[in-house]
N, C-alpha and C positions, 0 to 999 in steps of 0.2 A: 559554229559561225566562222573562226580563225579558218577552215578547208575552206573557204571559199578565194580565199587568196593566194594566187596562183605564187609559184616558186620560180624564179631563175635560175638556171643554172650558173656558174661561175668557173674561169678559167682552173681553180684551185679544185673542182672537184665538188664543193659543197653549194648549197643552192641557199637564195635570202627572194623572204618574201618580197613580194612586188609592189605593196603597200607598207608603208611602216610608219613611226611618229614619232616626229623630232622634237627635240625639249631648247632649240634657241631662243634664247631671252625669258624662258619660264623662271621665274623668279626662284634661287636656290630653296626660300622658303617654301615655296607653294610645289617644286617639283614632287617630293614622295606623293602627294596627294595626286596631282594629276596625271600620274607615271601608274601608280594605282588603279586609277578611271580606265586608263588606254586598255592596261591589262583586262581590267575586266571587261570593258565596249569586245575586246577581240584583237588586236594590237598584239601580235609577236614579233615585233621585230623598233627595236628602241635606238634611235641615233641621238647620241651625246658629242660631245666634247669638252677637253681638257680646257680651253678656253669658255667655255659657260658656266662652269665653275658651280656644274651643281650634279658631279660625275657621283660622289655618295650621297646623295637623296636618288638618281637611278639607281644605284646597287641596293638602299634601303626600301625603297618599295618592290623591285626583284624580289627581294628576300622576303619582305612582307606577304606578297603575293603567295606562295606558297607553291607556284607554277615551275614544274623541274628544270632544272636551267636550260637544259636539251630543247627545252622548246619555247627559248628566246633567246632569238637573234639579238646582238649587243654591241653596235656602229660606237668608237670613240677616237677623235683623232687628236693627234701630237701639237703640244701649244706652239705658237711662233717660237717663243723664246728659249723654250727646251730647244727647238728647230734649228735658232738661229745659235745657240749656243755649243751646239753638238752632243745636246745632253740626252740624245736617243733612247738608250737603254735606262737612264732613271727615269725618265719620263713615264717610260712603260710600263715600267716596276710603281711607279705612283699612281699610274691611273688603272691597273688591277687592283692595288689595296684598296683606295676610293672606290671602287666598283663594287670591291669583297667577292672578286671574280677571280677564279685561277686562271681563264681565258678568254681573246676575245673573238666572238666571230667574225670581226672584222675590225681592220685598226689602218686607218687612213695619215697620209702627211696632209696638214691641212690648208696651207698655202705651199708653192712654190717656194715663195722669195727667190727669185733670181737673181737678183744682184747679191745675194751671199751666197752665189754659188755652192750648194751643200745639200743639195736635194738627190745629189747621185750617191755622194757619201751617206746618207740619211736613208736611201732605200735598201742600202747593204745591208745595213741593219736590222731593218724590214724585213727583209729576206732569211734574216738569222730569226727573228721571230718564228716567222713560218716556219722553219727548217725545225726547231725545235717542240714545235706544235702548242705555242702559249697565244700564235694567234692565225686562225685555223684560213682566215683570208688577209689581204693584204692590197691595199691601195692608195689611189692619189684623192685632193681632192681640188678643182679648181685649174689643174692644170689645163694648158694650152696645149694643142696640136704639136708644137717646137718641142717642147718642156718633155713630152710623150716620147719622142722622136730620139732625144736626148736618153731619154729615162734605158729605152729600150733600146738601144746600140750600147751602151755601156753598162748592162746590167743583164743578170739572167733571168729574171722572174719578170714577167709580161704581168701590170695592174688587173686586180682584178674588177675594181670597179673605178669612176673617177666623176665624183660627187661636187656638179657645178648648176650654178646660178641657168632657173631653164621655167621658162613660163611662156605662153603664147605670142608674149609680146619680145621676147627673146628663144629663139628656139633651136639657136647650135648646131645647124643640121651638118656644117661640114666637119665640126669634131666629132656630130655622132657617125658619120659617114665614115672617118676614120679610125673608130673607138669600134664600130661594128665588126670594121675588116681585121681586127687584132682580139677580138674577145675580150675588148672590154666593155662591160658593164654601164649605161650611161643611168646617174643617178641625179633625180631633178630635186636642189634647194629651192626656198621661194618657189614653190611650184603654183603658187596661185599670185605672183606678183609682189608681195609683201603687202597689201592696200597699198602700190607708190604710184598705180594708175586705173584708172574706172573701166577695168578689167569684167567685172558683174555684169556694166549694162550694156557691153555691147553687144548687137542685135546675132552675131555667132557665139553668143554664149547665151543671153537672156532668152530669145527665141524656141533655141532648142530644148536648155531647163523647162520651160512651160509647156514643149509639147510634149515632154518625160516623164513631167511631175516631180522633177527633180530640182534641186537647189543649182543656180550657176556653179560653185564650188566643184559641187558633186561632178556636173558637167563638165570640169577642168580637168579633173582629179581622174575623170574616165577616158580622156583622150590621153591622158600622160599614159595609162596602164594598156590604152589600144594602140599609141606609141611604141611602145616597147621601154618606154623608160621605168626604173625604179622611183620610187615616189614618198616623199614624207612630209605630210604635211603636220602642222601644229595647231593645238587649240589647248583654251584651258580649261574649256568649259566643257562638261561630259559630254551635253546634248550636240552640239559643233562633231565632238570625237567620232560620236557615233555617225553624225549623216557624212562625212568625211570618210567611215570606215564602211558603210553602206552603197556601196558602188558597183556590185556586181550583180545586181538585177534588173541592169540594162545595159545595150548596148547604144554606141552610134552608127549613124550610116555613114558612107563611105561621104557624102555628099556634107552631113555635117561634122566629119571629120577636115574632109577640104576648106571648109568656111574657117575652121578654127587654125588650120596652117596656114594660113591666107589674111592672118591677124598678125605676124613676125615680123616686127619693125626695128630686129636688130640694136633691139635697146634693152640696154644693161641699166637695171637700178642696185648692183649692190658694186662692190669693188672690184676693182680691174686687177687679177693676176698679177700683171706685170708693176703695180705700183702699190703691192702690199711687201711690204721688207723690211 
């Protein structure tokens, strides 16, 4: 089932599924379990963070699993406060033992913060990760067009991927317009709205699920992957994981591709970039 989910390639050489499943807001307690479901639904590819604070319940159902590490992808990114503090390299060093990982596939800065100026200093660092091979990709996540621009005039390693707030009713086309022209990777949080708007019944999503046989979700979840964006969506519930992870036995047409770009009202329901610090 896991071949069914096409691979990206990445400016670092290595490739991450195109579907994966994120654990924000899974309750520390309940993640080993749910982290466990995904593996078994088909799910290779696992986005955490240092800020969700349930990085060893991911490493304990990994390990649980019994699934070679080789073949899971392993997204964790660096908390504000490490960020803001300069504590780069322990931070890193913490969220491998929490993982019970020697590496990661991928290890992101998770806000900018601009106003602490420290996100150029904090990619050098990055860069030494990589260099050294304890994290085999490397990126932003949340970053701006500037912040990009910024990243890469003063640094040698071009992101590999850059993991931001991206759903129908928000759709980023000028950062992915210049995320495309650099090889970066554009990876959709919230990819289904977070529930913060009646995203399901609109008549370019409800419509089309019915004439699929497909769930709205499902619907959403297959225009991010005919996008070209990376995608992680969340559930807790197995049956959710699965019709969530069951998306590549249809396609859309061009025409209810357009309906669903044509839903972009430049609205942002989670936090603005420039005012997390």
């Amino acid at each position: 089932m896991t071949n069914s989910v096409p691979h990206i390639e990445l400016n670092s050489g290595h490739s991450i599924p195109q579907l994966g499943f994120g654990v924000f807001l899974v309750d520390p307690a309940d993640t080993q379990r749910v982290v466990e479901d995904a593996l078994e639904v088909g799910y290779r590819h696992i986005d955490t963070a240092t800020g969700y604070n349930n990085e060893t319940q991911v490493g304990a159902a990994i390990k649980a699993s019994g699934i070679r590490r080789e073949e899971i992808f392993v997204t964790t990114k660096l908390l504000n406060d490490d960020h803001k503090a300069g504590d780069v390299a322990g931070a890193f060093s913490r969220s491998l033992d929490m993982l019970g990982l020697d590496y990661l596939d991928l290890y992101l800065i998770h806000w900018p913060m601009p106003k602490n100026e420290r996100f150029v200093e904090t990619w050098r660092q990055f860069e030494g990760f990589k260099s050294d091979g304890r994290a085999k990709s490397i990126g932003v996540s949340n970053f701006l067009v500037p912040h990009l621009e910024t990243l890469m005039a003063e640094t040698d390693v071009v992101p590999d991927v850059n993991q931001v707030e991206l759903h129908p009713a928000f759709q980023q086309r000028e950062l992915r317009d210049f995320q495309a022209k650099h090889g970066i990777r554009t990876e959709a949080w919230g990819p289904l709205g977070q529930g913060k708007y009646e995203l399901f019944t609109l008549p370019a999503i409800a419509d089309v699920a019915a004439a699929h046989d497909v769930t709205p979700a499902q619907v959403v979840l297959r225009w991010h992957v005919q996008t070209g964006n990376i995608v992680i969506p969340k559930s807790t519930r197995r049956e959710r994981m699965a019709e969530n992870f069951d998306i590549f036995g249809f396609e859309l047409s061009a025409d209810e591709m357009n309906a669903i770009d044509a839903l972009d009202e430049n609205r942002r329901v989670g936090g603005h970039p420039e005012d997390i610090n």
